[in-house]
C-alpha positions as CSV (number, residue, x, y, z in Angstrom):
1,X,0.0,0.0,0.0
2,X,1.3,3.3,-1.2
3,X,1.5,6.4,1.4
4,X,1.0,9.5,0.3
5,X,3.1,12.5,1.2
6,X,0.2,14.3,3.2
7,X,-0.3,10.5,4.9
8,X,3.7,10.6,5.4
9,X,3.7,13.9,7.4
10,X,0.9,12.9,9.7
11,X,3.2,10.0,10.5
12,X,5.9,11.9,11.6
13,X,4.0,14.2,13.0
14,X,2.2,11.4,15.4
15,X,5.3,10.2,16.2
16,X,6.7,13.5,17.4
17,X,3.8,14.0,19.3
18,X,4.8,10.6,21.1
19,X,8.3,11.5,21.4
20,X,7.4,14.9,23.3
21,X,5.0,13.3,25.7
22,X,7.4,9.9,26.7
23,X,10.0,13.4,27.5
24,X,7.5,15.4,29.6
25,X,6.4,12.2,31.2
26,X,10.2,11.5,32.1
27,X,11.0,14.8,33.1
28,X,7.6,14.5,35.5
29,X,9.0,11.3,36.8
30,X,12.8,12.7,37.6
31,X,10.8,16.0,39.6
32,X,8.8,13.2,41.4
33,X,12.1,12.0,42.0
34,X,14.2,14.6,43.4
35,X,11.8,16.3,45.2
36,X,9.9,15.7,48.5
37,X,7.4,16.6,51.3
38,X,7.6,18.8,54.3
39,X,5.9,19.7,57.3
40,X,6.1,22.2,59.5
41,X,3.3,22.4,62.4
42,X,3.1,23.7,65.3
43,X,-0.1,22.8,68.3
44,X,-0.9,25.5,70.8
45,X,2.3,27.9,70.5
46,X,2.4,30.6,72.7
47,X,3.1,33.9,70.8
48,X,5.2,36.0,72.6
49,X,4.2,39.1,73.7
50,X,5.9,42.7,72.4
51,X,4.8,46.2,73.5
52,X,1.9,46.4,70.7
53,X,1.3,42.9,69.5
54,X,1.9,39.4,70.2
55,X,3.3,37.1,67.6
56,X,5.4,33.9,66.4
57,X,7.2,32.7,63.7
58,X,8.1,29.9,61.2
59,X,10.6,29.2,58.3
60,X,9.7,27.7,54.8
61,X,13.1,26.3,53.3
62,X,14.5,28.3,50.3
63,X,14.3,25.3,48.3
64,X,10.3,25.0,48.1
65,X,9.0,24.2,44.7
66,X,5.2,25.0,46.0
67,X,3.1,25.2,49.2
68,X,0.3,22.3,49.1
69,X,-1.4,23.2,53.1
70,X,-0.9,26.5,54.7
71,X,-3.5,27.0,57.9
72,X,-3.7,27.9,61.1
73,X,-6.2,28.0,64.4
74,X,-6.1,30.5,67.0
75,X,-6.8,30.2,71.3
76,X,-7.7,33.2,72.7
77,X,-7.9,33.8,76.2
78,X,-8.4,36.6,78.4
79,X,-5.0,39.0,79.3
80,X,-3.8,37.7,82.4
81,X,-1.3,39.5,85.5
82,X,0.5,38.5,88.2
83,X,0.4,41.4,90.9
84,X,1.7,42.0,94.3
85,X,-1.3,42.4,96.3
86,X,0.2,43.2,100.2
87,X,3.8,43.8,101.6
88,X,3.4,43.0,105.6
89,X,6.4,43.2,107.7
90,X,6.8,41.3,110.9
91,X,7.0,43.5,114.5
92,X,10.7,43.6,115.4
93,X,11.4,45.3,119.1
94,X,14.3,47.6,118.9
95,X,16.3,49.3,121.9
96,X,18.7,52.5,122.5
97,X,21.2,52.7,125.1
98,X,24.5,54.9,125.1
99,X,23.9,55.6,121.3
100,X,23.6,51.9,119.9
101,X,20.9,50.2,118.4
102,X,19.8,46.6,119.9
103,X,19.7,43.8,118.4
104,X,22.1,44.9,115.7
105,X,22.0,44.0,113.1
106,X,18.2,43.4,113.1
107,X,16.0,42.0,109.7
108,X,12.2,42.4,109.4
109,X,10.3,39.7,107.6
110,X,7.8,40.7,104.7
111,X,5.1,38.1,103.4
112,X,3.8,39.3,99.5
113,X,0.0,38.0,98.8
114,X,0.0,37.8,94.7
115,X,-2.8,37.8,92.9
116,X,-3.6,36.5,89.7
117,X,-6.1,37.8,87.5
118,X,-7.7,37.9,84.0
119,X,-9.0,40.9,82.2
120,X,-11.4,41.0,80.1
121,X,-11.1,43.4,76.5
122,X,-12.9,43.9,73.5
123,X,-11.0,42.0,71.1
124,X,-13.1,42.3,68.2
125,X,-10.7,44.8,66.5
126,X,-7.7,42.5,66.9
127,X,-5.6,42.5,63.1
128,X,-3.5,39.6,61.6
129,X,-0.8,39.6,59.3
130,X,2.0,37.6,57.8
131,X,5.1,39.1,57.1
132,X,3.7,42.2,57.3
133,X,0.5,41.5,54.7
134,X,-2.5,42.3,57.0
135,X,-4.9,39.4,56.1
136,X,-7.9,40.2,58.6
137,X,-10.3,41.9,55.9
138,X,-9.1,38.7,53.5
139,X,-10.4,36.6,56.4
140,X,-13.5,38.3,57.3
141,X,-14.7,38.3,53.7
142,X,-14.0,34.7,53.4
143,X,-14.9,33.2,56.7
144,X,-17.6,36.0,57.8
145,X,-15.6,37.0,60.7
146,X,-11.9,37.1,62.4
147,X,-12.1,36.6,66.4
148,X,-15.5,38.2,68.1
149,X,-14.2,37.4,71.9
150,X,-12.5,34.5,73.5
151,X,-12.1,30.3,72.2
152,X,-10.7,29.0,69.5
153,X,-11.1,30.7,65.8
154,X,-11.8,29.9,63.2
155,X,-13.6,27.3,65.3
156,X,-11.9,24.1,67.4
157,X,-11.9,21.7,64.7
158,X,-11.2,23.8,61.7
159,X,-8.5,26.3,60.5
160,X,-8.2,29.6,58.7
161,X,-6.9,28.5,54.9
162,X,-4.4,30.9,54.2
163,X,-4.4,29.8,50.4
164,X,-8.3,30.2,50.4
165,X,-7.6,34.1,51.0
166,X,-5.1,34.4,47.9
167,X,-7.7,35.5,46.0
168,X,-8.1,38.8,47.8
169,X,-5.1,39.9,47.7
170,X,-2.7,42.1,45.6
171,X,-0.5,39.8,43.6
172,X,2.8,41.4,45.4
173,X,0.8,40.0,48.6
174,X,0.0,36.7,47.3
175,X,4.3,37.0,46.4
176,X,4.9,37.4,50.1
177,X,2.8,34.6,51.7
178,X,3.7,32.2,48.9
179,X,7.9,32.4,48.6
180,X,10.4,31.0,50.8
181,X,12.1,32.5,53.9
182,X,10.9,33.6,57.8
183,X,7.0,34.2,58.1
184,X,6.3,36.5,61.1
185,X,2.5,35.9,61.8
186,X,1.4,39.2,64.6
187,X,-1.9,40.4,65.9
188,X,-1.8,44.0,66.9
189,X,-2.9,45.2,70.0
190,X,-3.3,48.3,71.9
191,X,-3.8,48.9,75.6
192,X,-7.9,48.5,75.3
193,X,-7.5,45.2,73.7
194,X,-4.7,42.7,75.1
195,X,-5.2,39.0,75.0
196,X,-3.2,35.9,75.6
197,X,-3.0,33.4,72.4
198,X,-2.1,30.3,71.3
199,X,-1.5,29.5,67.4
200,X,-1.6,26.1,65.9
201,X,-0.5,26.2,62.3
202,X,0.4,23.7,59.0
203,X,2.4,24.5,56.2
204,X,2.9,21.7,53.8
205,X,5.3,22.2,51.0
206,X,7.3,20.5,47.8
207,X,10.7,21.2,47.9
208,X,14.3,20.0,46.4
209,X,15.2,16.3,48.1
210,X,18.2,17.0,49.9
211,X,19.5,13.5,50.4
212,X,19.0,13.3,54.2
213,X,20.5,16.9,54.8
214,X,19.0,19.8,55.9
């Protein structure tokens, strides 16, 4: 059976097609192969506390390929002190005679009462950010609302998607959350609205296989 020159080129042409896919499917299979999973989680972190927000932080290795899980769930609890409540001394009977003191030397005894208390704020105007990209309107118009008073937020079996807020935010915003590097994650507070907080987070990324080394 004769082929024509028109049959000829669709030949070759299917063939090439082959060729290119058997490649890309190669190439797929060496990525699968050099790269792997990580994790990085933390479950009720205590953010530490600075003179006008609280915060925490995590590191995504400069070798990530892409982030595949990025969430996190938030405890608040009311702001709590420590205070001295009393200072008592003990009675100590002193004498003078010729110009000295007795007993000398002599020591009084004080007994501190310390109270600890929780105060109570309007935290409803609390503000989140990561790396300095405030994400609170982001969450409000994807969740409905940030944190309205004390518990766990979004709820205590369910997280706030970062990834899920992407979609409001500038692109240089989205390039902040998204690349490699230290993540700072702060709420801001004032001195009408202090809490205490706990932050558990998950950020699952691709990155480079290192071989067993960091």
């Amino acid at each position: 059976m004769a082929i024509t020159i028109d049959g000829l080129d669709d030949v070759l042409d299917y063939l090439a097609r082959r060729q290119d896919g058997a490649k890309l499917l190669e190439k797929q299979r060496q990525l699968q192969r050099r790269n792997t999973v990580t994790d990085a989680k933390a479950d009720f972190q205590t953010m530490l506390r600075g003179l006008d927000r609280i915060y925490t932080a995590f590191r995504i290795s400069n070798d990530m390929q892409y982030i595949m899980k990025y969430s996190f769930n938030l405890h608040v609890r009311p702001f709590v002190t420590n205070l001295a409540q009393t200072v008592t001394t003990s009675d100590t009977s002193l004498s003078v005679s010729g110009g000295s003191v007795s007993p000398n030397p002599h020591h009084h005894t004080a007994k501190l009462g310390i109270e600890v208390a929780e105060h109570d704020f309007d935290v409803s105007r609390l503000r989140l950010s990561i790396q300095g990209v405030d994400l609170t309107d982001a969450i409000k118009a994807e969740y409905g609302s940030f944190v309205n008073g004390y518990g766990y937020f979004p709820s205590p079996n369910t997280s706030f998607d970062v990834l899920r807020l992407l979609d409001y935010l500038h692109p240089w915003q989205q390039s902040v959350l998204l690349s490699p590097g230290l993540k700072e994650i702060q709420i801001s507070q004032g001195d009408k609205m202090l809490c205490e907080c706990e932050i558990s987070y998950y950020i699952k990324y691709n990155h480079v296989d290192r071989g067993g080394l960091d």
